[in-house]
N, C-alpha and C positions, 0 to 999 in steps of 0.2 A: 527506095532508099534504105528498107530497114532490111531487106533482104541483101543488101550490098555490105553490109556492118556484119550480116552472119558468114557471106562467099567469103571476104578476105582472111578469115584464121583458118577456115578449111581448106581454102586452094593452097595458102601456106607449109599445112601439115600434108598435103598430099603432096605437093614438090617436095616437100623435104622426106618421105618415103619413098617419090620415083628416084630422086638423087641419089639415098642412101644405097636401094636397091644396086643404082646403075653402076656406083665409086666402090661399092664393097663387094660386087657379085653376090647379093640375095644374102649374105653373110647376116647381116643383121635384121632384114628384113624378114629370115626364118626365126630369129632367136624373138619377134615381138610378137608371134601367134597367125599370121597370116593377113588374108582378104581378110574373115572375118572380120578381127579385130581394129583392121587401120577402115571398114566402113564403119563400124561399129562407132569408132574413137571420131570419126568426121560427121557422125551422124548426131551425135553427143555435142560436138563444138559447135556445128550449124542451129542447132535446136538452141544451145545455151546463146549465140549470138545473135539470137531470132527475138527470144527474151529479152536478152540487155537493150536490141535496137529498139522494138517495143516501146518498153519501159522510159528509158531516155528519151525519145521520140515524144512520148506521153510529157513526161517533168520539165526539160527542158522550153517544149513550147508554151507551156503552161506557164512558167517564172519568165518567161519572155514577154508574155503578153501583160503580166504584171508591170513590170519594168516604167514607171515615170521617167522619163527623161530630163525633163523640170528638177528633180529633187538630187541634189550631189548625192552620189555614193561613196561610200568608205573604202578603198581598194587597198 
C-alpha cells in the first residue's frame, strides 16, 4: 500500500515526459537536461512518496485505533 502512494506521482511525471517528448519532438524534453535528470526527478518523488506513505500509514492508524465511537465528535 505504501509503495502504491509513492508509484502514482512518479508514473505521472514520467507520462508526462513520454507525452511531452512525443507532442513536442524531444523539444522540451532536451531543454530539462536529459535521462539523467527526469531519473534523477522520479527518483526524488518515489523516495519523498515513500516517506509521506510511511509516515501517514504510521499517524493515521494510530488516531484510528484511538477513535471511541461511543463519544460524539465535533465535525
Amino acid at each position: 500500500m505504501i509503495v502504491s502512494v509513492a508509484f502514482y506521482p512518479t508514473y505521472a511525471v514520467l507520462w508526462a515526459f513520454f507525452t511531452a517528448r512525443y507532442f513536442t519532438s524531444n523539444a522540451i524534453y532536451s531543454l530539462v537536461g536529459g535521462w539523467i535528470f527526469v531519473v534523477s526527478l522520479c527518483l526524488l518523488i518515489f523516495s519523498l512518496g515513500l516517506l509521506g506513505g510511511y509516515l501517514s500509514n504510521r499517524v493515521i492508524f494510530k488516531r484510528l485505533k484511538n477513535v471511541d465511537d461511543s463519544k460524539p465528535r465535533n465535525i
